[in-house]
Backbone of each chain as ProteinMPNN parsed JSONL, in Angstrom:
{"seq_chain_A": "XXXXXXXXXXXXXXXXXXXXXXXXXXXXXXXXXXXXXXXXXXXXXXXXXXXXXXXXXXXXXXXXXXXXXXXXXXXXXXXXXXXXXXXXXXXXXXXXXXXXXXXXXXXXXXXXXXXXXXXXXXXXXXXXXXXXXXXXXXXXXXXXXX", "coords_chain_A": {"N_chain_A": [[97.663, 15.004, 173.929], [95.431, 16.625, 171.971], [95.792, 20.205, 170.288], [93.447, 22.33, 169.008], [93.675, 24.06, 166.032], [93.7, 26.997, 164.273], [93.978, 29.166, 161.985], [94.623, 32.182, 159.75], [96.081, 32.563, 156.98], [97.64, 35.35, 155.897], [98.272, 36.698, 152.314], [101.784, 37.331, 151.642], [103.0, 40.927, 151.14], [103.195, 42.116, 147.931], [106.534, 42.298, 146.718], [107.282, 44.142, 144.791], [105.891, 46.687, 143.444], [103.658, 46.685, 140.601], [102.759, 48.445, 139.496], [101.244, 51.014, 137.908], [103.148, 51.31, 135.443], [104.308, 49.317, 135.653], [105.833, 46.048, 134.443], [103.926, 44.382, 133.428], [101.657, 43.208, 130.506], [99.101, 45.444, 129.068], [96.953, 43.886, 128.172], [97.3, 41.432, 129.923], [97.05, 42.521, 132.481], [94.529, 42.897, 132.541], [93.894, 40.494, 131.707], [94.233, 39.047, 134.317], [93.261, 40.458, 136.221], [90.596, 40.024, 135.507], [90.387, 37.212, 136.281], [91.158, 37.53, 138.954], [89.105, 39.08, 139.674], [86.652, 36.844, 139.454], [87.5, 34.758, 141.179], [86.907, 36.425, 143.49], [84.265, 36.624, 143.156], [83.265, 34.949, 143.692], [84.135, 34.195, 146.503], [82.108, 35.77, 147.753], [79.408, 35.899, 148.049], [77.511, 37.297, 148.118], [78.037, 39.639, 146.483], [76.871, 41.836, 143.89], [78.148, 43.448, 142.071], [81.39, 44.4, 140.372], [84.547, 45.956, 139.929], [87.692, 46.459, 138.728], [90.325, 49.224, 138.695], [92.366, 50.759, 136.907], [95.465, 53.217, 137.496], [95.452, 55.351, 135.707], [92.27, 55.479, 135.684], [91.182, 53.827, 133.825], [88.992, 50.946, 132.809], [89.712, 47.61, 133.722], [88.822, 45.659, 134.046], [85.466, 43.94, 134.676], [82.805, 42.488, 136.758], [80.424, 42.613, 134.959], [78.425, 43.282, 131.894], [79.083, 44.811, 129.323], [79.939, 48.219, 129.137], [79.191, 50.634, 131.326], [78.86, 50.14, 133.794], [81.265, 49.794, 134.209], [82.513, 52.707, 133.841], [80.546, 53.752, 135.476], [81.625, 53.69, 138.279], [84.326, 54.052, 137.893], [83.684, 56.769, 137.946], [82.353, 56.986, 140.771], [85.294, 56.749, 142.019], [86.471, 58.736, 141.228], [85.04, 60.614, 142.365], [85.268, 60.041, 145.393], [88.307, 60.679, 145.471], [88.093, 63.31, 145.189], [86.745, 63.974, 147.954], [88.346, 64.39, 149.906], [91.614, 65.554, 151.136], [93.691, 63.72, 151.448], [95.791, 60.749, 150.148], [93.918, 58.349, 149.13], [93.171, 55.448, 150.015], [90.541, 53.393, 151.056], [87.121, 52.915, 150.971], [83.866, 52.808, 152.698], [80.497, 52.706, 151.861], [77.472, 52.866, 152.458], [74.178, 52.022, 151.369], [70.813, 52.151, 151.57], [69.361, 49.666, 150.495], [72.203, 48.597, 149.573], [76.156, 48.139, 149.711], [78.776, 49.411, 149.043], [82.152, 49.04, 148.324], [85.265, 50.357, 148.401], [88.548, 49.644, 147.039], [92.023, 50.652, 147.677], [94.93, 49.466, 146.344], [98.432, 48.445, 145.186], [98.858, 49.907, 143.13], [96.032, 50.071, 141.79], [92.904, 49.733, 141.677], [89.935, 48.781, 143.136], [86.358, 48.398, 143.134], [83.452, 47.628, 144.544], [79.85, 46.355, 144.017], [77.949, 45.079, 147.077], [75.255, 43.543, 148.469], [73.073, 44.316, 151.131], [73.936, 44.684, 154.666], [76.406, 42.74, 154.626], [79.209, 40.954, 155.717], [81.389, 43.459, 156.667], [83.798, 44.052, 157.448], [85.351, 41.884, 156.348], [84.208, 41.307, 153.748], [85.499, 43.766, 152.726], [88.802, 42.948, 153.363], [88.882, 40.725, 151.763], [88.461, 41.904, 148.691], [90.85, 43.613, 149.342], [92.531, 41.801, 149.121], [92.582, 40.233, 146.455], [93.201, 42.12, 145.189], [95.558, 42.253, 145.729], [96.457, 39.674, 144.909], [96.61, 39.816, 142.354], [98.744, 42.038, 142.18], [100.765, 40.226, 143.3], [100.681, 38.614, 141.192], [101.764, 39.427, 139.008], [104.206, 40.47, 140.087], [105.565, 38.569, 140.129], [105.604, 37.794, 137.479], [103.984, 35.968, 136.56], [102.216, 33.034, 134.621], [98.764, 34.309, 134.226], [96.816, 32.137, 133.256], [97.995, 29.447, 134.251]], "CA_chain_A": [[96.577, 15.98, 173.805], [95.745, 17.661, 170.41], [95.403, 21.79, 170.06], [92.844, 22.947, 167.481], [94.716, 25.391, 165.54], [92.876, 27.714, 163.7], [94.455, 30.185, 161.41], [94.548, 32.429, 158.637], [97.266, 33.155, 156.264], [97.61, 36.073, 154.934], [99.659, 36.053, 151.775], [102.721, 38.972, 151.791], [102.366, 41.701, 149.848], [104.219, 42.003, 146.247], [107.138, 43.399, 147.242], [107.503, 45.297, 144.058], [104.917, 47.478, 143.335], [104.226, 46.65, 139.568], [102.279, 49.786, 139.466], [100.497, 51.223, 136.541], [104.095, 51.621, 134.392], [105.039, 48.128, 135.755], [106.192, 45.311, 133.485], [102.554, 43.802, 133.262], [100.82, 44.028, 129.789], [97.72, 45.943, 129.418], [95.895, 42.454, 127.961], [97.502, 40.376, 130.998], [96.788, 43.21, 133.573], [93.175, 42.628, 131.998], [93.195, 38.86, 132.692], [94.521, 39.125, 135.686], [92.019, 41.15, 136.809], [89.379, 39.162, 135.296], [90.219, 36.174, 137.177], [90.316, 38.13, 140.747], [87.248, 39.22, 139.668], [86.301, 35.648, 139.493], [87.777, 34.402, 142.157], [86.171, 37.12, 144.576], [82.63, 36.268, 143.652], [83.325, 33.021, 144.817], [84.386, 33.78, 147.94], [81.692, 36.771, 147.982], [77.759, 35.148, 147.729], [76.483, 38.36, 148.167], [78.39, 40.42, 145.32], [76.369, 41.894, 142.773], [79.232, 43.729, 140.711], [82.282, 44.535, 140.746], [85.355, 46.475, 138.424], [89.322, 46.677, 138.351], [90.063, 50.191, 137.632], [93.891, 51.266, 136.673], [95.395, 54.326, 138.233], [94.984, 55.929, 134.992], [90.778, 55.63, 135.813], [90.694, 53.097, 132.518], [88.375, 50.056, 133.861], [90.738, 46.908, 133.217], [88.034, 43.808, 134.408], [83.869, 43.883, 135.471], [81.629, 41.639, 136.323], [79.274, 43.162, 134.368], [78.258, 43.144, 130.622], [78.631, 46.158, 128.511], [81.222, 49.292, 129.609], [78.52, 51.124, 131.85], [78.971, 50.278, 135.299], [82.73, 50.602, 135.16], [82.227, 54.145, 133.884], [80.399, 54.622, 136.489], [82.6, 52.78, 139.136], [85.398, 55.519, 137.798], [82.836, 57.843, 138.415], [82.718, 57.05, 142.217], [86.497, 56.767, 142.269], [87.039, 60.235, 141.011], [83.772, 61.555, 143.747], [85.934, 59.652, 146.469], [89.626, 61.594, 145.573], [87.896, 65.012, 145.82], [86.242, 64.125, 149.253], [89.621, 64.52, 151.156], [93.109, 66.117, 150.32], [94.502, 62.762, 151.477], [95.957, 59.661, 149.601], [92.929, 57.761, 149.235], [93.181, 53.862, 150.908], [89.627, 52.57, 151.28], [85.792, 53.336, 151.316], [82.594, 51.667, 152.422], [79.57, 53.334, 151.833], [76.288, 52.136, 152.614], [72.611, 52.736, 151.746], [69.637, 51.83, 152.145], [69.408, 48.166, 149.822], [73.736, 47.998, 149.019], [77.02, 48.428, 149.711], [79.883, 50.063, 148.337], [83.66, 48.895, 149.136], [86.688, 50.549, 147.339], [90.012, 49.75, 147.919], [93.236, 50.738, 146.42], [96.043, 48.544, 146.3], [99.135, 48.135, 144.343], [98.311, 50.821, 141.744], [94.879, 49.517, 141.38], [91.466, 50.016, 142.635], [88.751, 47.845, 143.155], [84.803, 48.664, 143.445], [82.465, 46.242, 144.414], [78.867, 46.758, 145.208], [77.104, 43.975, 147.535], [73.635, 43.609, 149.365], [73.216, 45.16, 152.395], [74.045, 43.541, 155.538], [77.351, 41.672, 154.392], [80.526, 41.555, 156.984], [82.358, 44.791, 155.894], [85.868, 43.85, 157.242], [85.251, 40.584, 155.648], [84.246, 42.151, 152.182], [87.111, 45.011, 152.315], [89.944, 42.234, 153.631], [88.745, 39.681, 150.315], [88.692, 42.66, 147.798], [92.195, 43.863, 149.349], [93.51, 40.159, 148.681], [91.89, 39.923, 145.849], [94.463, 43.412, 144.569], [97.291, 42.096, 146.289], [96.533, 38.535, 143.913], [96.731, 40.665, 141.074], [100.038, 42.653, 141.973], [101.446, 38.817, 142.971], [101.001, 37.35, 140.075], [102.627, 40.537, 138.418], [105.588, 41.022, 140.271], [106.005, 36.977, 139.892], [105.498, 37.218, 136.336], [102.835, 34.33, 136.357], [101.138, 33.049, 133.529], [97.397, 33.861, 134.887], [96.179, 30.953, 132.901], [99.044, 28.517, 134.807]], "C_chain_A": [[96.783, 16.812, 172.541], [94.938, 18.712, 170.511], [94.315, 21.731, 169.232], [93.356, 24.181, 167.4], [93.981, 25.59, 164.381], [93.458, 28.824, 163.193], [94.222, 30.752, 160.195], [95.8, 32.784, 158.162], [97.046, 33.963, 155.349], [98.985, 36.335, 153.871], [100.473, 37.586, 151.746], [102.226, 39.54, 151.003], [103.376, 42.044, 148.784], [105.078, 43.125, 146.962], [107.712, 44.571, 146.243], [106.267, 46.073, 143.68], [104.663, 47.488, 141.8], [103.525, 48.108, 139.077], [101.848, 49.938, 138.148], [101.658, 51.062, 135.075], [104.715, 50.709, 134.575], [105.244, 47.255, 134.557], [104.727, 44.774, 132.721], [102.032, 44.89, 131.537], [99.505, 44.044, 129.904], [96.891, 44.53, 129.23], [96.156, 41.627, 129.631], [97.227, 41.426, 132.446], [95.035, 42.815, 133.766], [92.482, 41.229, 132.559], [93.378, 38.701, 133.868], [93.397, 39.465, 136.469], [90.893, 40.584, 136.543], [88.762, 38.097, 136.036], [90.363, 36.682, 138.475], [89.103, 38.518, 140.795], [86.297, 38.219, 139.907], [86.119, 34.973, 140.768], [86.904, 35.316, 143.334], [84.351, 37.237, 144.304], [81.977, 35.168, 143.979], [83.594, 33.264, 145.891], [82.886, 34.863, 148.363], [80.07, 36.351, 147.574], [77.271, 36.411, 147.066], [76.901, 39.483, 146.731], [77.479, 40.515, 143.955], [77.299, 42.487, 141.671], [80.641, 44.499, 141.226], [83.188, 44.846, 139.545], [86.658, 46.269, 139.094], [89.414, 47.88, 137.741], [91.972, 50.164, 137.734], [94.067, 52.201, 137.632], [94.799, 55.542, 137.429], [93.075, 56.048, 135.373], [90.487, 54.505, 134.058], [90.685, 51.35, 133.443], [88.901, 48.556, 133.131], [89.395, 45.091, 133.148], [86.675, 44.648, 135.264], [83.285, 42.612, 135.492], [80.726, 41.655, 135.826], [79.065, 43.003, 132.893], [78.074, 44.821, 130.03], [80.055, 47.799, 129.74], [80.587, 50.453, 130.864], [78.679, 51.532, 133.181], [80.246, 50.274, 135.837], [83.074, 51.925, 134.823], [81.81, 54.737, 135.275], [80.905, 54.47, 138.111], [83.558, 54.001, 139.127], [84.545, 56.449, 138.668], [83.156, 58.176, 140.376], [83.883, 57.137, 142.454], [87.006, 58.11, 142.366], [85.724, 61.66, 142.13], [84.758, 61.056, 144.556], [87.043, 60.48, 147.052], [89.23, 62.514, 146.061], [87.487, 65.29, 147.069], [87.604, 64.868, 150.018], [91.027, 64.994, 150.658], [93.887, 64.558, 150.491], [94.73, 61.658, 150.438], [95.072, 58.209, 149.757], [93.693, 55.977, 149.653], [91.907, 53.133, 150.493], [88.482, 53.427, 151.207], [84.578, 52.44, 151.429], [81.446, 52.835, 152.39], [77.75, 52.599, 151.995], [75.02, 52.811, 151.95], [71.377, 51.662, 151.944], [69.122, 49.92, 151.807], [70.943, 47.843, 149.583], [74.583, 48.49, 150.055], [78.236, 48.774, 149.203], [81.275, 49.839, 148.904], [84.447, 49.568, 147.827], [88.112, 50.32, 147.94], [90.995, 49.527, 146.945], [94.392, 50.116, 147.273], [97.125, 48.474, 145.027], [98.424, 49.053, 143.274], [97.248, 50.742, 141.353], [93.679, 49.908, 142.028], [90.537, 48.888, 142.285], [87.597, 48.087, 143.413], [84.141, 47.598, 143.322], [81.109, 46.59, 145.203], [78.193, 45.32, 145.867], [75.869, 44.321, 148.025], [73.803, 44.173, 150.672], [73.372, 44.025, 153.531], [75.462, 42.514, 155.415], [78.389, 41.997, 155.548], [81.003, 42.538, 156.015], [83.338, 44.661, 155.954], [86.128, 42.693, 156.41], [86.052, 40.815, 154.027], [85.827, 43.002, 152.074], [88.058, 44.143, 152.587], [89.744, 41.424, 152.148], [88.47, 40.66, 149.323], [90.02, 43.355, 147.974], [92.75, 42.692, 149.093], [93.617, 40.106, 147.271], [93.208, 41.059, 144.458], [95.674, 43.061, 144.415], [97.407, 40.275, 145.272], [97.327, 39.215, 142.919], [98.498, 41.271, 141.074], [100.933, 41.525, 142.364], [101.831, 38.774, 142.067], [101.502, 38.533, 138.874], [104.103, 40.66, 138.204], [105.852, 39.655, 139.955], [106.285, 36.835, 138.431], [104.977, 35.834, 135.434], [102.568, 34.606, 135.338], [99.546, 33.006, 134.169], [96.502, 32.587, 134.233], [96.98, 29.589, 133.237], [97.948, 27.691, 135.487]], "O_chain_A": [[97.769, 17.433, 172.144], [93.732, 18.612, 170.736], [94.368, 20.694, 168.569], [93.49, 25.079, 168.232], [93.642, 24.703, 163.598], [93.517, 29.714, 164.042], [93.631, 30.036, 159.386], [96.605, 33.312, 158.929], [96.496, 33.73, 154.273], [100.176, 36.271, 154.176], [99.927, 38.688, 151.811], [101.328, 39.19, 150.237], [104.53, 42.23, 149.168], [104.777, 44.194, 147.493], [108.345, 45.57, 146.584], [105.415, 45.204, 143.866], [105.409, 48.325, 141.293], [104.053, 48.721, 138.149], [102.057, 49.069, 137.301], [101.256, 50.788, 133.944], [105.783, 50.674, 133.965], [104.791, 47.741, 133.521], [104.589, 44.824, 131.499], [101.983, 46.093, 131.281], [98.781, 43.231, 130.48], [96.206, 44.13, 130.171], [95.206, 41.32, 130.35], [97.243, 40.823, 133.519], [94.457, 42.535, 134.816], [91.501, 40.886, 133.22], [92.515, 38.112, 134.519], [92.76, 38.747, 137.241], [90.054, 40.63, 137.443], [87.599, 37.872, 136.371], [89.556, 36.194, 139.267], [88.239, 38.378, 141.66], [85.232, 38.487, 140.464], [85.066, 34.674, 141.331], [86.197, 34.64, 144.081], [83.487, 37.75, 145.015], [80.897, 34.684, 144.319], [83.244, 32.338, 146.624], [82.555, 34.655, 149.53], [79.755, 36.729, 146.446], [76.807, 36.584, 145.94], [76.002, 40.024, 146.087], [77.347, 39.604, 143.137], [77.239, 42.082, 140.51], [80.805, 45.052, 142.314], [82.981, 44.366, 138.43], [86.555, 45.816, 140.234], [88.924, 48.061, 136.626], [92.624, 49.571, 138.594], [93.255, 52.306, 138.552], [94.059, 56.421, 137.872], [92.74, 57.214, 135.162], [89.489, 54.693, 133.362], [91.502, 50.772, 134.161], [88.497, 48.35, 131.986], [89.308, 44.046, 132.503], [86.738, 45.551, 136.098], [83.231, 41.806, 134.563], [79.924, 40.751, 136.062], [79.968, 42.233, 132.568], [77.221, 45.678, 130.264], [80.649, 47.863, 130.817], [81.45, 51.165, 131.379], [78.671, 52.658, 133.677], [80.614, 50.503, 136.989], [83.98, 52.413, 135.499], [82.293, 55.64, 135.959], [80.468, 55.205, 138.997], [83.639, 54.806, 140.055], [84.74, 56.768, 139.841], [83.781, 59.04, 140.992], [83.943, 57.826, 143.473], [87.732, 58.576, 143.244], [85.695, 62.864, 142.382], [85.599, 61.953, 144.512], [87.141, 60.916, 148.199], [89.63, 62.881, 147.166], [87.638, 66.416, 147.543], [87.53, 65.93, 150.636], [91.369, 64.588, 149.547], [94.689, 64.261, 149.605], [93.755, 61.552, 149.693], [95.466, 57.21, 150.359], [94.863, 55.703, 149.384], [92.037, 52.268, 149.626], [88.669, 54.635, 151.351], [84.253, 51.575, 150.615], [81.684, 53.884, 152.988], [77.28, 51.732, 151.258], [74.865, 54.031, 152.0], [71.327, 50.545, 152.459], [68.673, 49.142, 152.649], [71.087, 46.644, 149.348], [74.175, 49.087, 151.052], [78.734, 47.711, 148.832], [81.571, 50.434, 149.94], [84.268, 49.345, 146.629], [88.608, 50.713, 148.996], [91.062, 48.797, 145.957], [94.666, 50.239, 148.467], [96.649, 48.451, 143.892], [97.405, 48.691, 142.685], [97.12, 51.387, 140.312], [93.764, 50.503, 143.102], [90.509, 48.25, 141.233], [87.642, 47.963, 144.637], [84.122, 46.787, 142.396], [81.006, 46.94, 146.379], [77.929, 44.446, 145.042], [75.491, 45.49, 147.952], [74.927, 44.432, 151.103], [73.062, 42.839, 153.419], [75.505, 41.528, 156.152], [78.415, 43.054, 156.178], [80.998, 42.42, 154.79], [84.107, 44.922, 155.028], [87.19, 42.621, 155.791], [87.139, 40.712, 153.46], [86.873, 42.768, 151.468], [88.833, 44.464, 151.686], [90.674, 41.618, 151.366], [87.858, 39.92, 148.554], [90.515, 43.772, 146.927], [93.902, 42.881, 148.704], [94.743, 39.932, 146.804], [93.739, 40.762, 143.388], [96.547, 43.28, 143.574], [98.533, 39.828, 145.053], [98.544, 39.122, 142.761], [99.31, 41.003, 140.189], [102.041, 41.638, 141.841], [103.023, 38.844, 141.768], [101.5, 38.112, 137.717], [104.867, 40.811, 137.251], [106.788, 39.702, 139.156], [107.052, 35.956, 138.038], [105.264, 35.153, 134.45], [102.528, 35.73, 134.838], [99.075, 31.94, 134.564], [95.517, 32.173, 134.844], [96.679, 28.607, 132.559], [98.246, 26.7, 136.154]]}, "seq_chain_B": "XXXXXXXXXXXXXXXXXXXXXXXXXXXXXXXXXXXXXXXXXXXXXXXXXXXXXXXXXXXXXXXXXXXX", "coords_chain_B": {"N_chain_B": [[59.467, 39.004, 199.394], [58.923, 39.493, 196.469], [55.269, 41.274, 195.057], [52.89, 39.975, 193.065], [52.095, 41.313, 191.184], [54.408, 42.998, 191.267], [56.586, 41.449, 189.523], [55.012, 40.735, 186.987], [54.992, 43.074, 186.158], [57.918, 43.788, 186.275], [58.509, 42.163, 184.499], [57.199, 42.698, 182.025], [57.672, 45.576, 181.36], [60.714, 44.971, 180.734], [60.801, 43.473, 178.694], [59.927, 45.218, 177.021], [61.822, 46.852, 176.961], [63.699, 45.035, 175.5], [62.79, 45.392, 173.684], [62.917, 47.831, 172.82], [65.657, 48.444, 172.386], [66.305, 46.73, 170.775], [65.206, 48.024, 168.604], [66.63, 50.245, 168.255], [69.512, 49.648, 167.838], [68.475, 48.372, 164.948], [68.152, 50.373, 163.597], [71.095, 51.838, 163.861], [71.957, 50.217, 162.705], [71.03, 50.161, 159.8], [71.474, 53.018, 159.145], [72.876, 55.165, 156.978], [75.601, 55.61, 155.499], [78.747, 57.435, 154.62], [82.094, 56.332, 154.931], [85.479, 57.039, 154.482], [88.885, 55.835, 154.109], [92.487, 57.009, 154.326], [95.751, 56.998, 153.395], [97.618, 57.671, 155.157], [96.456, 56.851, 157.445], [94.425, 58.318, 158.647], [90.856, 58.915, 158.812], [87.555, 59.179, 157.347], [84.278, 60.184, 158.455], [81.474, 60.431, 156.599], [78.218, 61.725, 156.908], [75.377, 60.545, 154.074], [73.58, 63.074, 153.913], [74.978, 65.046, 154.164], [76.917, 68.392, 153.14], [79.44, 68.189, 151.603], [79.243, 65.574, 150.585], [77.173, 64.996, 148.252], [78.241, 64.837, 145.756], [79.459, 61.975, 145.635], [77.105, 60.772, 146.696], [75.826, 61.087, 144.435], [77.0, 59.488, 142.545], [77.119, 57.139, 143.665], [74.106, 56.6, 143.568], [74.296, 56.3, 140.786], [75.823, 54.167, 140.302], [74.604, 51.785, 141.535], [72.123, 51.937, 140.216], [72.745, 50.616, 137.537], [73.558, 48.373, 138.607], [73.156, 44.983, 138.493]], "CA_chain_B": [[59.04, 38.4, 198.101], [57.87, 40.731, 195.021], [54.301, 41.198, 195.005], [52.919, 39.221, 191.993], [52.007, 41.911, 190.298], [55.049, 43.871, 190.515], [57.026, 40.403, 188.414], [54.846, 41.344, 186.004], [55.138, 44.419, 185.529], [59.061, 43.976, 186.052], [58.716, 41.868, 183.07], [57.268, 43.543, 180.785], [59.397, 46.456, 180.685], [62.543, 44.426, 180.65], [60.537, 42.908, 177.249], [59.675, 47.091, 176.511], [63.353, 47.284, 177.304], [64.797, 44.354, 174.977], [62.396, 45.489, 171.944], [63.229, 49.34, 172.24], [67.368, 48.331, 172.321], [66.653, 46.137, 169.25], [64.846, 48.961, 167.232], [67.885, 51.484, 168.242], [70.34, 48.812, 166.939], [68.736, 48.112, 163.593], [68.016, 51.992, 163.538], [71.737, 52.226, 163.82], [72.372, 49.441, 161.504], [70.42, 51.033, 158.523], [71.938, 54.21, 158.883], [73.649, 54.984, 155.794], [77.212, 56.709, 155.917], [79.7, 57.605, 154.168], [83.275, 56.201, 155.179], [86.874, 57.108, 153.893], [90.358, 55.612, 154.886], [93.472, 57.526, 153.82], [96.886, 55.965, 153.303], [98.222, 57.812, 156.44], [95.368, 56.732, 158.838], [92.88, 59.292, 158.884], [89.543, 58.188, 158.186], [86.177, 60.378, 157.618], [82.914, 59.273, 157.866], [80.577, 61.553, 155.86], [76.338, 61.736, 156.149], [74.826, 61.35, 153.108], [73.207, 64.811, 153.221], [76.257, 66.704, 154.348], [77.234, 69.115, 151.959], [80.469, 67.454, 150.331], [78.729, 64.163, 149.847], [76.05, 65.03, 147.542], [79.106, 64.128, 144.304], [79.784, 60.298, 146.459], [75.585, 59.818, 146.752], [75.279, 60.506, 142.673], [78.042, 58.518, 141.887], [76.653, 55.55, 144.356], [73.13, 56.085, 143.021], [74.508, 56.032, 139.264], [76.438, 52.854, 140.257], [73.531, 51.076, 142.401], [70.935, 51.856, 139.108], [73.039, 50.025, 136.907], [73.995, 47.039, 138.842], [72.548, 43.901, 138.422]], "C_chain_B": [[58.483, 39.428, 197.838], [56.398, 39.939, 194.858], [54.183, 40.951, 193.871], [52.711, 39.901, 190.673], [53.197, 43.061, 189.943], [56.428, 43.027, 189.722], [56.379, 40.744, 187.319], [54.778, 42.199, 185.424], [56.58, 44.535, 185.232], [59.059, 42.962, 184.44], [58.339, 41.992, 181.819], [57.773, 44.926, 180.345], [60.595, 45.821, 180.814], [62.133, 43.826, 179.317], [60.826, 44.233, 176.425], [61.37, 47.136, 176.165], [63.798, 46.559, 175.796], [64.026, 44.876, 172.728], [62.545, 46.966, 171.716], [64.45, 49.351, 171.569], [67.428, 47.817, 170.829], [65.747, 46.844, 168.158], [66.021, 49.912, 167.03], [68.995, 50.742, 167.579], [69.77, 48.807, 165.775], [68.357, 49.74, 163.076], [69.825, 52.334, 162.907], [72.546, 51.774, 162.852], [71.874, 50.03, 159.746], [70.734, 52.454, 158.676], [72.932, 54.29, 158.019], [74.474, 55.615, 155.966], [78.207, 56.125, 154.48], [81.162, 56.737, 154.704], [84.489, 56.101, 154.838], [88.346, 56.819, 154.44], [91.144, 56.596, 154.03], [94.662, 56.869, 154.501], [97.43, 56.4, 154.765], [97.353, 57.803, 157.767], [94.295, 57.097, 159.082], [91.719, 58.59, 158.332], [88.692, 59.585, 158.465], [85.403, 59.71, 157.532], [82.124, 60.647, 157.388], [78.706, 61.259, 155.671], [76.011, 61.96, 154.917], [74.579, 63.008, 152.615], [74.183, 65.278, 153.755], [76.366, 67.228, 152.748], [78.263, 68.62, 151.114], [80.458, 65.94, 150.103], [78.037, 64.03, 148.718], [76.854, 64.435, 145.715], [78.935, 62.564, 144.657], [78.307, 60.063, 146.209], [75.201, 59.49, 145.166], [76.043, 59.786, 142.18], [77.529, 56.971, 142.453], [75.526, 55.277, 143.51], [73.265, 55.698, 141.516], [75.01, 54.671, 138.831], [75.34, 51.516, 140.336], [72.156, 50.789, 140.906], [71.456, 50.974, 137.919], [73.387, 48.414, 137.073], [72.568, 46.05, 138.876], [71.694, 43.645, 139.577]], "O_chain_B": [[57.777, 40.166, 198.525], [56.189, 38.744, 194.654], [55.064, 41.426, 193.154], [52.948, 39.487, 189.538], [53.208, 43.795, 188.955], [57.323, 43.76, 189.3], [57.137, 41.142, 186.434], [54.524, 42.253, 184.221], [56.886, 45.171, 184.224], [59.695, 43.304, 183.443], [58.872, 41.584, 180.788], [58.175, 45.264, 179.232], [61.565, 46.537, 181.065], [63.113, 43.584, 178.612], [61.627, 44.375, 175.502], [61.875, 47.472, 175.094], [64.215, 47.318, 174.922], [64.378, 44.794, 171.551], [62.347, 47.417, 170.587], [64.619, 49.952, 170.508], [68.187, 48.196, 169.937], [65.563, 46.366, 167.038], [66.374, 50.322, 165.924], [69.459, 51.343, 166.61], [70.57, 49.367, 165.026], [68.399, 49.951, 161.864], [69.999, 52.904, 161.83], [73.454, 52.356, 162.258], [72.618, 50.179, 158.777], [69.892, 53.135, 158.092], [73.907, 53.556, 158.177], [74.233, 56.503, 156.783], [78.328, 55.121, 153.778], [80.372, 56.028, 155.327], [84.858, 54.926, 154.822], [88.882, 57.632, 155.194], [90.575, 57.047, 153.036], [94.725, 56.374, 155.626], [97.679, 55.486, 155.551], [97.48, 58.48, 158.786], [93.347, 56.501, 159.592], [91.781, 57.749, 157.436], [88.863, 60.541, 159.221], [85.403, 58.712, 156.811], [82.294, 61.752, 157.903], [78.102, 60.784, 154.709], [76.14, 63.071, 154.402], [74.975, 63.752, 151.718], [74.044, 66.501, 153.732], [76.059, 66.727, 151.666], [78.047, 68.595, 149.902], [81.344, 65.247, 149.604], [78.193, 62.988, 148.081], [76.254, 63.863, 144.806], [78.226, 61.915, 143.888], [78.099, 59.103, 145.466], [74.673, 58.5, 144.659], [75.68, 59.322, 141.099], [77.559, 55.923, 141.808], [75.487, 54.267, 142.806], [72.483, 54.891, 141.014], [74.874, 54.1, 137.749], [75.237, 50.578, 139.545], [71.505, 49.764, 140.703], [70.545, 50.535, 137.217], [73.477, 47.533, 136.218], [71.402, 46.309, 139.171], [71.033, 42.608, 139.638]]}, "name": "protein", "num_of_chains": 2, "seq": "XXXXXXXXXXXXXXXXXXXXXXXXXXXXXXXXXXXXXXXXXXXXXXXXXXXXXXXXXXXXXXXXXXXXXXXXXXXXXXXXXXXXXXXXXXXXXXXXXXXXXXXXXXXXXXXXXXXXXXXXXXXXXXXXXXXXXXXXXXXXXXXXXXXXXXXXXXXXXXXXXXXXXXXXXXXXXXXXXXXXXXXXXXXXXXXXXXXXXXXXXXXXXXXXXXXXXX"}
């Protein structure tokens, strides 16, 4: 008799933290980020845009054209901090036509807006992967073009 | 046995019923919110119009007008 086995693997998380003053240079923090960017609008239909910000607030990777919408990506990042005295984690925000996910990881942040209606744990679990790629292939010292 | 007319009447409020439940659901589904995790657990959810959202809604709408 054969099981169906059905799982997910989630991959660990970098156990060094390469963090904003980590080894990673700014260009390869850049590609890095470019290609999670990539990679997560492949797994993500619905994604209309999406940034990589630093901790510094300097926007590293967009899907977008032109410097605009990760300005204003910061923008929300730095409305988010002041909401709460706490050590910011996550945010979804909704309205009326989108959605708004942020999530900080490994020294990093991520903003992504989608269409309305998308799974939310979905979205926020594949934009936290998506971080935790990034601080991988960091602490590994990958070539992102390998 | 239920008199024939009170089957129909039981079934159209149990229709009344299934199309009020599914306006209060997408009612509840299109309600727009705020929501914030923090590293040690806490979460907030925040209404648009509350008072210390109104920075988070111009920053969304500034985001939302630019995206593709």
């Amino acid at each position: 008799m054969s099981w169906a086995v059905c799982s997910y693997i989630v991959p660990p998380k970098a156990k060094s933290n390469p963090g904003p003053e980590g080894p990673a240079r700014p260009e390869k923090l850049a590609e890095l980020s470019q290609l999670a960017l990539d990679t997560l609008a492949g797994l993500e239909p619905e994604l209309r845009a999406a940034a990589v910000i630093s901790h510094t607030g300097e926007v590293l990777a967009t899907t977008t054209e032109g410097e605009a919408w990760g300005r204003a990506a910061v923008e929300l990042l730095e409305a988010l901090e002041k909401a709460g005295p706490g050590d910011l984690d996550s945010s979804h925000i909704t309205t009326g036509d989108a959605e708004v996910f942020m999530v900080r990881e490994a020294g990093l942040a991520l903003v992504a807006v989608t269409a309305r209606f998308v799974l939310a744990s979905l979205t926020s679990f594949d934009v936290r992967m998506s971080l935790r790629d990034i601080a991988a292939e960091i602490a590994a010292g990958g070539d992102p073009n390998a | 046995m239920l008199k024939p007319h009170r089957v129909l009447a039981d079934k159209i409020s149990s229709y009344a019923d299934e199309a009020s439940a599914f306006m209060r659901r997408r009612r509840h589904h299109r309600r727009p919110y705020i929501r914030i995790q923090y590293r040690d657990g806490n979460a907030i959810e925040l209404h648009p119009e509350e008072p210390g959202s109104e920075q988070i809604m111009a920053a969304v709408t500034g985001l939302l007008e630019l995206s593709p």
